[in-house]
C-alpha positions in Angstrom: 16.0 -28.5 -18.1 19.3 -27.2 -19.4 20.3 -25.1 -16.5 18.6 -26.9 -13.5 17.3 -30.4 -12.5 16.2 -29.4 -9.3 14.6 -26.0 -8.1 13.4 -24.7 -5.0 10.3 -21.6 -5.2 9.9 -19.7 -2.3 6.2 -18.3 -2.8 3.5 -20.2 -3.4 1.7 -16.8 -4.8 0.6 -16.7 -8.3 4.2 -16.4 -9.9 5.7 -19.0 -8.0 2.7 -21.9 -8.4 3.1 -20.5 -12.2 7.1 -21.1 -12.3 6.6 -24.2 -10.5 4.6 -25.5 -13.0 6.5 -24.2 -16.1 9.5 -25.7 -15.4 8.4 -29.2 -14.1 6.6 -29.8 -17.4 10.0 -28.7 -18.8 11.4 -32.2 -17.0 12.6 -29.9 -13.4 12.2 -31.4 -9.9 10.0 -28.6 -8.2 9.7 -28.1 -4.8 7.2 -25.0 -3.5 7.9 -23.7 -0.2 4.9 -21.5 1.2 5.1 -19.5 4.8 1.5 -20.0 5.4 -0.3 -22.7 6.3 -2.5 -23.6 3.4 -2.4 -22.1 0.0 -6.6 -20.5 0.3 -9.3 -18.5 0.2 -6.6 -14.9 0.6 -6.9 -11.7 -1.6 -9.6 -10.3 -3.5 -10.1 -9.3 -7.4 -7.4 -9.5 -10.0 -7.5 -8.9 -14.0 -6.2 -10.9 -16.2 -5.2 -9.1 -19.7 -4.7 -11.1 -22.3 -0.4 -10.7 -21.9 -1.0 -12.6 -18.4 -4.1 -15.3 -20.4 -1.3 -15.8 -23.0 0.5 -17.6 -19.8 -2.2 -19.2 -19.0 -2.9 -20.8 -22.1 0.7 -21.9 -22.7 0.5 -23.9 -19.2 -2.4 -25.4 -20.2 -5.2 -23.7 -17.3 -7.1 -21.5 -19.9 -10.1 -23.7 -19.9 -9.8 -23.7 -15.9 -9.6 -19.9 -16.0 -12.6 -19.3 -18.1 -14.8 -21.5 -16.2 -13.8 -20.0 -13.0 -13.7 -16.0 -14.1 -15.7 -13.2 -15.9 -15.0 -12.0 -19.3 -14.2 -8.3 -19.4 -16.4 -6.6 -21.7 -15.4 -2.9 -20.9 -13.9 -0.4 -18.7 -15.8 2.4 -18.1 -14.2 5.7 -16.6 -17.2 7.7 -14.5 -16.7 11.3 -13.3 -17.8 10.8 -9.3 -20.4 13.2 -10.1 -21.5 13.4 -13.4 -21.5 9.6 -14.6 -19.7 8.1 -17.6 -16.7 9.7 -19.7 -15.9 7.2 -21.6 -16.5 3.2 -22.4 -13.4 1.4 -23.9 -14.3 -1.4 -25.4 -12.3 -4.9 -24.3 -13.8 -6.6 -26.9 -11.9 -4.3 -30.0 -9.0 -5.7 -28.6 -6.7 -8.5 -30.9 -7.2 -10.9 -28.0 -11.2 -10.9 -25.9 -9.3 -12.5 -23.2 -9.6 -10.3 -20.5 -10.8 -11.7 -17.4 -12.2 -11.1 -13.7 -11.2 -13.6 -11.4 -10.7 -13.9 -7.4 -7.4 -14.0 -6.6 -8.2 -17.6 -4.4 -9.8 -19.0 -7.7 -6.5 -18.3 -9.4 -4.7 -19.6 -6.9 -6.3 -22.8 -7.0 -6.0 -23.3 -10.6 -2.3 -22.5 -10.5 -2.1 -25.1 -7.5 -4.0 -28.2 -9.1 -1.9 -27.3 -12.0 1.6 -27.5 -10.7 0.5 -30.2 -8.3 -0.8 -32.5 -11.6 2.7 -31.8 -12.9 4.7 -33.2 -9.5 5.4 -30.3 -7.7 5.9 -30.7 -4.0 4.1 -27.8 -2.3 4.8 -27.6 1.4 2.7 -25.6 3.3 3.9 -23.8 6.6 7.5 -23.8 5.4 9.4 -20.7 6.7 12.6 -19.7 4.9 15.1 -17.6 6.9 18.2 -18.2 4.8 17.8 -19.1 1.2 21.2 -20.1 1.1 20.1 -23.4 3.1 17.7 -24.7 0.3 19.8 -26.7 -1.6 19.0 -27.5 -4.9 20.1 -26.4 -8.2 18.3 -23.2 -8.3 16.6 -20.8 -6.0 13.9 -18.9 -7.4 12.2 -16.0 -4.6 8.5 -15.4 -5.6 8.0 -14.4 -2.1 6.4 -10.8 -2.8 7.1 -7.6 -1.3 9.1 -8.8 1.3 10.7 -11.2 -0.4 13.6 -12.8 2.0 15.7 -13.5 -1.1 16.0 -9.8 -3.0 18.2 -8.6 -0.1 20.6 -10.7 -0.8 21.0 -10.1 -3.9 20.3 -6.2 -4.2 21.1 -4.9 -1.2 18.6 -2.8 1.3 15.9 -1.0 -0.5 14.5 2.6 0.7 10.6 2.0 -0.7 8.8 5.6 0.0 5.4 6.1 0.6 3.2 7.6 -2.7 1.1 9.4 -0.3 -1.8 7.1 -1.6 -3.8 4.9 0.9 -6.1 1.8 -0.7 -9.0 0.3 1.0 -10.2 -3.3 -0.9 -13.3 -4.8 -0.3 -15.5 -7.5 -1.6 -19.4 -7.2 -1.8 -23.0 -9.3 -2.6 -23.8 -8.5 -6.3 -26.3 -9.7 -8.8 -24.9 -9.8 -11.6 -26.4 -6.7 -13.8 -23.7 -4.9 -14.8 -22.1 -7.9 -16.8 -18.1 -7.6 -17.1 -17.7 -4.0 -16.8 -15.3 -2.8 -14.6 -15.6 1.1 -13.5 -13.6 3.2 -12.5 -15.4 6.8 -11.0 -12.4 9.5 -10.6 -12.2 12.6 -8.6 -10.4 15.0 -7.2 -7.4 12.8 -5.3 -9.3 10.3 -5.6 -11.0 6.9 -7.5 -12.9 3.8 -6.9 -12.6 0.9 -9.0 -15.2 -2.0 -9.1 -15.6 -5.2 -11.5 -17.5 -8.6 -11.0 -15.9 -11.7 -9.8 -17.4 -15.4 -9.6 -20.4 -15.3 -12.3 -20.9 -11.8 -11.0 -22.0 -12.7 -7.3 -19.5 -10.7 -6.1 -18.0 -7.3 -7.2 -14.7 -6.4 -6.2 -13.9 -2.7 -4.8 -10.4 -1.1 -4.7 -11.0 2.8 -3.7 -7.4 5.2 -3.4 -7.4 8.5 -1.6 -4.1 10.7 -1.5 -3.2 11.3 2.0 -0.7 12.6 3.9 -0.1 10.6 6.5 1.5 7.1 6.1 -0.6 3.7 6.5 1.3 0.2 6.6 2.3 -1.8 3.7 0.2 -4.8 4.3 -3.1 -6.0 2.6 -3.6 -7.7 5.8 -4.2 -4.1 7.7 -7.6 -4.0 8.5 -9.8 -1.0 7.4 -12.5 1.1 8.7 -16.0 0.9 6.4 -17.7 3.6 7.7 -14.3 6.0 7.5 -13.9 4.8 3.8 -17.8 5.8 3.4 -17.3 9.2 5.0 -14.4 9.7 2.9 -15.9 8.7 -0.3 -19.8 10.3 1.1 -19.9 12.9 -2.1 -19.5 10.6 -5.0 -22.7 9.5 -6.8 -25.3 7.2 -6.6 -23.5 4.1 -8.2 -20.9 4.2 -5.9 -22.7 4.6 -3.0 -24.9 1.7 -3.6 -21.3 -0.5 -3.5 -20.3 1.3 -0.1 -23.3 1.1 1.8 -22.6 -3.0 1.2 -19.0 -2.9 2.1 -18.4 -4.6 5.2 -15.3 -6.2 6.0 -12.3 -3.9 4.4 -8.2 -3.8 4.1 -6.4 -0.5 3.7 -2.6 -0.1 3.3 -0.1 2.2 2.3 0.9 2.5 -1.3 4.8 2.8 -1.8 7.0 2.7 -4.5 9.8 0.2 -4.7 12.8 0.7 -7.1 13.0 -2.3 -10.0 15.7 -4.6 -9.0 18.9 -4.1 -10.5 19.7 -7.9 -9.9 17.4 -10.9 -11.1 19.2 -13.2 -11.0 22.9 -14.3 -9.6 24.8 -17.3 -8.9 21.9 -20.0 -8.1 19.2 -17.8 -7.1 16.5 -15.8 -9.4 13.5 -13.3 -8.6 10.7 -12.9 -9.9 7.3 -11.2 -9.7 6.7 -8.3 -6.7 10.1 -9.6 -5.6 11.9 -8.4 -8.5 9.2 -5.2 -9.5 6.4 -4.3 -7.2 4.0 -2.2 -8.9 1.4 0.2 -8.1 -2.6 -1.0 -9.2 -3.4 1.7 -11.7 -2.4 -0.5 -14.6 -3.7 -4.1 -13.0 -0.7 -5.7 -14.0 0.9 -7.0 -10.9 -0.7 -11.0 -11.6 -0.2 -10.8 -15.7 3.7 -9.6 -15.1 4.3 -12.3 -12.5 3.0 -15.0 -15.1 5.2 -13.2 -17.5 8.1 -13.8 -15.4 7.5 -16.8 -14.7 7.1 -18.0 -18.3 10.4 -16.5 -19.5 12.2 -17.9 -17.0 11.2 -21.3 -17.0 11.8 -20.6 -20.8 15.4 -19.3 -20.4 16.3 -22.1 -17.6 15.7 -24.7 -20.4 17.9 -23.1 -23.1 21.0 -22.1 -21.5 23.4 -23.0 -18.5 22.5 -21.3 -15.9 24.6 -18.5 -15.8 22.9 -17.2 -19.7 19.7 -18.1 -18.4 19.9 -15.8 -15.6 21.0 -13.2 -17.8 18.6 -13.6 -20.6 15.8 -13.9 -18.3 16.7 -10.5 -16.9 17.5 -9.0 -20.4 14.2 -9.8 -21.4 12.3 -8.7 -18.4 13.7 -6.0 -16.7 13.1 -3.4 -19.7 9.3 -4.5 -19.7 8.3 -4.4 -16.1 10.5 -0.9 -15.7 8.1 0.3 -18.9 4.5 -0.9 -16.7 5.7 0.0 -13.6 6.5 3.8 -14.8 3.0 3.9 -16.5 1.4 2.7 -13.8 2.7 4.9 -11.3 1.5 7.9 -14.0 -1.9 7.1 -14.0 -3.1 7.7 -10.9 -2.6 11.5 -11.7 -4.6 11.0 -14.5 -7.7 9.7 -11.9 -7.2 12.3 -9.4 -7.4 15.7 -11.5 -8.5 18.4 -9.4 -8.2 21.4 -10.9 -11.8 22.1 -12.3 -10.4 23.3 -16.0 -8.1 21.0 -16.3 -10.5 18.2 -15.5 -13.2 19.9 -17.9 -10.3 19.3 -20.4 -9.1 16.3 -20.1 -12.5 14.7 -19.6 -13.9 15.9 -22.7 -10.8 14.6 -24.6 -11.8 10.9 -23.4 -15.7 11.4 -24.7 -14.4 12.5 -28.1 -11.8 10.1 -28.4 -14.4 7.2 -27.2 -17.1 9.2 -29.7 -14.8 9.7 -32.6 -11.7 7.4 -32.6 -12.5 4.0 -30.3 -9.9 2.4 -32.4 -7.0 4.4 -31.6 -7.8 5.1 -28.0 -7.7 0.9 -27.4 -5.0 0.6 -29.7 -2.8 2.6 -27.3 -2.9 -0.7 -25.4 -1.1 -3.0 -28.3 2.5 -2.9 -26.5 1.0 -4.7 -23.2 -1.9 -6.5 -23.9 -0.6 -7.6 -27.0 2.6 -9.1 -25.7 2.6 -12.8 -26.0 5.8 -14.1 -24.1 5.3 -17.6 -24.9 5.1 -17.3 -29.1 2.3 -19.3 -29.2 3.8 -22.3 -26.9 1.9 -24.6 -25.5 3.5 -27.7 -22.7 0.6 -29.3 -22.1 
């Protein structure tokens, strides 16, 4: 590594076990610090689009991926009521790597991973002041409330989207193959796809609401109140709720892109740099993305360039998915009856008449490939 021999990750969350990796194959001494007391069995579904698979495959962990996830075959937008609009195709895509995969499965990959290249990951490791890790380079991957952004941005004023989530996982057997759905209604949606062979299915429902909820996937949520809430939707969603058990709910809140990524000896990356909303299911892909191009950047230039070519390059790309993102939730939650009619019949014709064009509105994400074809391992 050109810019730094020795790094220290704060975050051992899917960007920083990514990083970690990246940049000890690149020749770096890696060390991992993690809060918690064992990197396991936390979080529920993710998709992978091929952008984030690209990373994947360039660290060498696309076989472990595939034989841990399900292949996305299609996403299918359901009026509550009615039943399907529209079925995009994954499989039109340039690259049929989409995948399914429980965010723990990932995790584990990403661990073995940057443990088979000599990271040190230290579990139960609490960082108050980033400023006393020593090494060359400080990276924060440490999420939403990252302890290192602060210091580099300032305080942030995050506002609630007056959106609340509820996430669940329940039993499944495996009929539905890799679809994910996604039924829209008035102010609200629910969002389903298969995880682990399809034994499981994860469910991510989103209700505007006025009042505020915490910022926390650890918040627990009520099951019956989320059934209630979501009691006139049809019978394919209410086949998934009557199994939910177990449920988080939190607050969804927009958080401005950092201006800083990088200063002096310390970097950002993932939700510490760009939290996103899920209506784009981009938050895992960017991170790897990040981490990637980083790595990448730290192994080309002194450290000062890197920093600055690292947030040249990303900066522009998560602000772009971040502000689609946050527009599509509107797009979900249409409640005016005409203007629903409207826009609901312009997704069956465009599926009908022009499938091509409609996934092919998709090219500038999915079709990203930060590492040119790179492979380290």
């Amino acid at each position: 590594m050109k810019a730094a021999s020795s790094i220290t990750v704060i975050g051992g969350g899917i960007g920083g076990l990514a990083v970690a990796r990246a940049c000890a194959l690149r020749g770096a001494s890696v060390t991992v610090l993690e809060q918690a007391e064992a990197i396991g069995e936390v979080g529920a579904g993710l998709q992978i689009s091929p952008n984030g698979f690209a990373v994947l495959r360039g660290l060498g962990l696309d076989d472990a991926l595939r034989a841990g996830a399900v292949q996305g075959a299609a996403v299918a937008l359901h009026d509550y009521r009615r039943g399907p609009v529209v079925r995009l195709d994954l499989t039109r895509l340039e690259s049929r790597d989409y995948w399914f995969i429980h965010r723990a499965d990932l995790i584990e990959i990403l661990r073995a991973g940057a443990e088979a290249a000599g990271v040190d990951i230290r579990t139960g490791a609490h960082v108050s002041d980033p400023g006393d890790c020593g090494d060359d380079l400080v990276i924060g991957a440490d999420g939403l409330h990252s302890v290192l952004r602060p210091g580099l941005n300032g305080p942030e004023a995050p506002f609630f989207t007056g959106q609340v989530a509820w996430r669940a996982l329940i039993p499944h057997e495996g009929r539905r193959g890799g679809e994910a759905r996604v039924h829209m209604a008035p102010r609200r949606h629910l969002v389903s796809y298969p995880l682990r062979g399809g034994t499981l299915m994860n469910l991510v429902a989103v209700e505007e609401q006025a009042e505020w909820t915490a910022e926390s996937w650890s918040h627990a949520g009520d099951a019956d109140d989320l059934r209630a809430r979501f009691s006139d939707f049809g019978a394919d969603a209410q086949e998934m709720l009557s199994a939910v058990g177990p449920v988080s709910q939190w607050g969804l809140f927009r958080h401005p892109v950092a201006k800083i990524w990088g200063q002096g000896r310390f970097a950002l990356l993932g939700d510490a740099a760009h939290p996103t909303l899920p209506f784009l299911a981009q938050g895992a892909s960017m991170a790897l993305e990040d981490a990637w191009v980083l790595a990448e950047a730290l192994a080309e230039h002194d450290l000062p360039e890197a920093l600055a070519a690292y947030t040249a390059r990303r900066r522009p790309r998560a602000t772009r998915v971040i502000e689609v993102a946050s527009g599509n939730a509107w797009k979900y939650h249409l409640s005016f009856p005409p203007l629903r009619f409207v826009a609901h019949t312009a997704l069956r014709l465009g599926g009908a008449l022009v499938p091509m064009r409609m996934m092919r509105q998709f090219d500038w994400l999915y079709g990203e490939d930060v590492t040119g074809g790179a492979r380290l391992s």
